[in-house]
TORTORFI-963661 format. One record per residue (C-alpha): residue number from 1; x, y, z. Coordinates in steps of 0.1 Angstrom, whole numbers. Example, Ala and Ser with C-alpha at 12.3 -4.5 7.8 and 13.67 -1.06 7.14 Angstrom:
2
<r seq="1" east="123" north="-45" up="78"/>
<r seq="2" east="137" north="-11" up="71"/>
***
This chain:
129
<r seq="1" east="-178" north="-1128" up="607"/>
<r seq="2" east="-197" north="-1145" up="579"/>
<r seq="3" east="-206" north="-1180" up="577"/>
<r seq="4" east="-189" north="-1198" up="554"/>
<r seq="5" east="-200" north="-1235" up="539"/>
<r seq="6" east="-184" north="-1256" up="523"/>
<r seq="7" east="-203" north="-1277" up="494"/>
<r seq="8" east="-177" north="-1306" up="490"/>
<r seq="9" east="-154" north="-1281" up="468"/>
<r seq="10" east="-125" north="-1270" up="474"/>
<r seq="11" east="-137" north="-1229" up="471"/>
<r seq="12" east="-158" north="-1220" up="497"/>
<r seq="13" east="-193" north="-1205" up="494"/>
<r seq="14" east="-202" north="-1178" up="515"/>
<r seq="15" east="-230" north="-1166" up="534"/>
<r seq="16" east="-265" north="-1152" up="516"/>
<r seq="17" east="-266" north="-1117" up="498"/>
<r seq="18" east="-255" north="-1086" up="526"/>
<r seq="19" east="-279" north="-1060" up="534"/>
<r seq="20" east="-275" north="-1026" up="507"/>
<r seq="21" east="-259" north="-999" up="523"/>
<r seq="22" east="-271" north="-965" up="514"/>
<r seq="23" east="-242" north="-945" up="534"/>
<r seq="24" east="-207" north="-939" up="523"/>
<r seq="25" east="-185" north="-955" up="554"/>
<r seq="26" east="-151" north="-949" up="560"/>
<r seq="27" east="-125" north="-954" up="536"/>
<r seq="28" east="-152" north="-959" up="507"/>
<r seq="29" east="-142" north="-928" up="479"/>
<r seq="30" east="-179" north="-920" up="467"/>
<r seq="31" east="-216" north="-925" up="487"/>
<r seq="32" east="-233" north="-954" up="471"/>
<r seq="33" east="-269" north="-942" up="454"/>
<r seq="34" east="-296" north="-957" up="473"/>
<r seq="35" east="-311" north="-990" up="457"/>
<r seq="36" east="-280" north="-996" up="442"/>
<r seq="37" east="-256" north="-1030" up="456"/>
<r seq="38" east="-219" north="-1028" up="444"/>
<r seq="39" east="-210" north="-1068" up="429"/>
<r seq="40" east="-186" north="-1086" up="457"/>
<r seq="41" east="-151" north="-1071" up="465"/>
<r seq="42" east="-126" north="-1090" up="443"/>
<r seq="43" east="-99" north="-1071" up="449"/>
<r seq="44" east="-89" north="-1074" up="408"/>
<r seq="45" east="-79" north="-1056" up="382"/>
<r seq="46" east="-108" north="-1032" up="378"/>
<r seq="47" east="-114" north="-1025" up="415"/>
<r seq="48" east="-76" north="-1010" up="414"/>
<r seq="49" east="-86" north="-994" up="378"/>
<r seq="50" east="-117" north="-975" up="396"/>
<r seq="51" east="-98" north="-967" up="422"/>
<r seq="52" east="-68" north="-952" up="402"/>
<r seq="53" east="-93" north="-930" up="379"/>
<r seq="54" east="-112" north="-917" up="410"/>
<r seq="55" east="-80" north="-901" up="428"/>
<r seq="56" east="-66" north="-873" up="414"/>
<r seq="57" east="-37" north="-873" up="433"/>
<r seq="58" east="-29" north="-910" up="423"/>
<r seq="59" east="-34" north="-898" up="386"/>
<r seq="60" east="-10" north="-870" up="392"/>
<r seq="61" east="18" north="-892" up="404"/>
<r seq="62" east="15" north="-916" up="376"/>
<r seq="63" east="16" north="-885" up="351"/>
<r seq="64" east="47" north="-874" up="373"/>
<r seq="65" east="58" north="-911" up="366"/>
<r seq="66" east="53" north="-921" up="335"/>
<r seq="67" east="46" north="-889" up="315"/>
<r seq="68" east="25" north="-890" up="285"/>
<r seq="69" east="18" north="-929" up="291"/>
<r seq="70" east="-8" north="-920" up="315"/>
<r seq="71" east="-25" north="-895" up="299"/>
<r seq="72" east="-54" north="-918" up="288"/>
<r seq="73" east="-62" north="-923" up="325"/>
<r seq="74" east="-62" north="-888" up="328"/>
<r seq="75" east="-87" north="-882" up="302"/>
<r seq="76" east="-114" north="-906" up="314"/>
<r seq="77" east="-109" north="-898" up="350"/>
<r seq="78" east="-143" north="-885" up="362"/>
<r seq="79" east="-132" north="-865" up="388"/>
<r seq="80" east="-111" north="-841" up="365"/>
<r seq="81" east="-126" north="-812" up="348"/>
<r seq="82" east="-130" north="-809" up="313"/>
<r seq="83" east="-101" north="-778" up="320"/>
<r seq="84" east="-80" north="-793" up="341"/>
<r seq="85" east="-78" north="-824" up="315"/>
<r seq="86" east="-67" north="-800" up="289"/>
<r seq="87" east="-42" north="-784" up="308"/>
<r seq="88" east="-22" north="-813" up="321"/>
<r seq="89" east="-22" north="-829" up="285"/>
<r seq="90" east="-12" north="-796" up="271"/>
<r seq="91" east="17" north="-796" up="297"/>
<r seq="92" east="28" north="-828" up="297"/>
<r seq="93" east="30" north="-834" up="260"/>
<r seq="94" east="49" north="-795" up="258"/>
<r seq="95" east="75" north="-809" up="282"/>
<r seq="96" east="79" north="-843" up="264"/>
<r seq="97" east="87" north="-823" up="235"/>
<r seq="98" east="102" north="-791" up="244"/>
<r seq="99" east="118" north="-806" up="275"/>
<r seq="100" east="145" north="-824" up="253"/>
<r seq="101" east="150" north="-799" up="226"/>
<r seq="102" east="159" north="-774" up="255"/>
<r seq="103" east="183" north="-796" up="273"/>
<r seq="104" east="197" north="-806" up="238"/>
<r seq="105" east="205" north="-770" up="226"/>
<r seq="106" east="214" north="-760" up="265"/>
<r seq="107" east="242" north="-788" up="269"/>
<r seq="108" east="255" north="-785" up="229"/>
<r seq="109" east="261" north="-749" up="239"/>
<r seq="110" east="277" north="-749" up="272"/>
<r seq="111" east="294" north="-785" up="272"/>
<r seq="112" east="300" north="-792" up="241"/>
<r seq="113" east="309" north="-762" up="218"/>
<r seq="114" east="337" north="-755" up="248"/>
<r seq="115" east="355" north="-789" up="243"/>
<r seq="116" east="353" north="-788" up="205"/>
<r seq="117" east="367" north="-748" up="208"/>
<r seq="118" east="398" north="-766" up="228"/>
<r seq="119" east="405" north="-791" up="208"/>
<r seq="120" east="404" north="-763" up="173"/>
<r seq="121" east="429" north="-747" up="196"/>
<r seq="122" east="448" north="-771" up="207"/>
<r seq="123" east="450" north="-786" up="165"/>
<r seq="124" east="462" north="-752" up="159"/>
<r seq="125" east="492" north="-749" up="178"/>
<r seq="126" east="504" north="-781" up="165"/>
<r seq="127" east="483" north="-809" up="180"/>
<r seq="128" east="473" north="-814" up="216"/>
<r seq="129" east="501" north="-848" up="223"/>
***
């Protein structure tokens, strides 16, 4: 446990600067580089924005999710190959655009052409009431 003083503030102050580690331990996603001391866990915005960009699975859920509105995270992921970038922006933008068209033409053929057949028919013969 770290010593923690308090300096008549209300925000404590905490113990002198931890030794550098120069092993990867558990639960950390890349070794740190020897000489190298990360800045204090704040557990903010751009810890969770490192952490998002260094999981490709994570990145592939939020493409999953939100579609083409993560596809900048995609591109400056560094874990992602320069293919692999290409290919799911290639994917994902041909099924935000050909994705609706299909379903458009699918359901005016099968659902809708049907019911405006009937009712032709039905004007036909005299009215459908």
């Amino acid at each position: 446990m770290d010593h923690v003083s308090y300096s008549g503030d209300l925000v404590p102050s905490s113990s002198p600067a931890r030794p550098v580690a120069t092993t990867s331990r558990s639960g950390e996603l890349l070794p740190q580089s020897q000489g190298y001391a990360p800045p204090p866990s704040t557990g903010g915005f751009q810890e969770a924005f490192d952490f998002t960009i260094r999981s490709p699975a994570l990145l592939i859920v939020l493409l999953l999710t939100f579609g083409p509105m993560a596809l900048p995270l995609v591109v400056i992921s560094p874990k992602l190959s320069v293919l692999c970038k290409v290919f799911l922006s290639v994917v994902t933008l041909g099924l935000t655009i050909v994705l609706p068209i299909a379903l458009t033409i699918y359901f005016s053929h099968f659902a809708v052409m049907p019911a405006l057949d009937a009712i032709r028919e039905a004007n036909m013969r005299g009215g459908a009431i």
